[in-house]
C-alpha positions as CSV (number, residue, x, y, z in Angstrom):
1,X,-13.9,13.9,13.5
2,X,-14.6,11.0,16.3
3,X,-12.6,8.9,18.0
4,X,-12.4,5.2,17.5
5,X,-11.4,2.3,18.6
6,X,-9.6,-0.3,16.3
7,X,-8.2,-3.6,17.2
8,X,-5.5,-4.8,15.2
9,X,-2.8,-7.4,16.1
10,X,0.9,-6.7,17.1
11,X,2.9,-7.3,14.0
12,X,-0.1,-5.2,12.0
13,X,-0.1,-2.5,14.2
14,X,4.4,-2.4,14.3
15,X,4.0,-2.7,10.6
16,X,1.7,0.4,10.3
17,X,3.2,2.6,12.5
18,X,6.7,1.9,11.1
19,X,4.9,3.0,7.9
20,X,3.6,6.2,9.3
21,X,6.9,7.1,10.9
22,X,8.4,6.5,7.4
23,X,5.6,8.9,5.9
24,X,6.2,11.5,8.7
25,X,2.3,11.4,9.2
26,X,0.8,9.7,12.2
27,X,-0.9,6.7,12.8
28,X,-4.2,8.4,13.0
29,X,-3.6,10.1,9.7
30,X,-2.6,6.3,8.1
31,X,-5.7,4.9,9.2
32,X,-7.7,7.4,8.2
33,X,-5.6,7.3,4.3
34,X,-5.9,3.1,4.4
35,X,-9.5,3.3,5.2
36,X,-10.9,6.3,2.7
37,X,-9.2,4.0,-0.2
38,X,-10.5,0.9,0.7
39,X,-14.1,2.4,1.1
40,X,-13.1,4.7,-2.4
41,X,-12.5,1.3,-4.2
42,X,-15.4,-0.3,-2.5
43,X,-17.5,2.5,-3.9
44,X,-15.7,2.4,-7.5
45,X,-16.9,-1.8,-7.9
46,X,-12.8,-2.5,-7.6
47,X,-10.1,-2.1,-5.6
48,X,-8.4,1.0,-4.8
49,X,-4.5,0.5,-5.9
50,X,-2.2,0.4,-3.1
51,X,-0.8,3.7,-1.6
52,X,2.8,2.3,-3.0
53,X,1.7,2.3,-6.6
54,X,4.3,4.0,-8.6
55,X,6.6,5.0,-5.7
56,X,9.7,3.0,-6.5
57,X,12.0,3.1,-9.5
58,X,12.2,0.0,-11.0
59,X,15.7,0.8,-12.5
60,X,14.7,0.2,-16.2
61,X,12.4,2.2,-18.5
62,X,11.0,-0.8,-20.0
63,X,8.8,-2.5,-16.7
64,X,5.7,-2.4,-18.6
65,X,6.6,-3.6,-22.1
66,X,8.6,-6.4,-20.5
67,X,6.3,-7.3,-17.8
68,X,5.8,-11.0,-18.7
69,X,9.3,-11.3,-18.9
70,X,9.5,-10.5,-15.2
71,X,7.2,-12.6,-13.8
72,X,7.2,-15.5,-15.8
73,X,11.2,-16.4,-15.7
74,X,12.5,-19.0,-13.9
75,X,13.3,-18.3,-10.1
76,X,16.4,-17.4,-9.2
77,X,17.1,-16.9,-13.3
């Protein structure tokens, strides 16, 4: 591996190292994750899904049948 240098700006840099800390990786090891995906979607023709694709429970088993439900109700409904 090499050393780089990267320059992001403050609240992107808190952000992502709040995210590694979360990860228990280090910031090195997130950068190196965010940056093989991107190029792994550039590659593909598409867009690489985000690493939090499918980590939370939605609460229901029914998300994807009622999907336009979710997002097409009224704010606040």
């Amino acid at each position: 591996m090499r050393r780089t240098t990267v320059f992001l700006d403050d609240a992107l840099l808190r952000r992502a190292q709040r995210v590694a800390r979360s990860e228990g990786k280090s910031f090195a090891a997130l950068v190196r994750e965010a940056v093989e995906a991107y190029v792994a979607g550039a590659r593909a023709g598409g867009a690489a899904l985000p690493s939090v694709a499918g980590r939370f429970a939605s609460g229901t088993t029914e998300t994807a049948e009622r999907a336009d439900d979710y997002l097409w109700r009224e704010p606040h409904s």
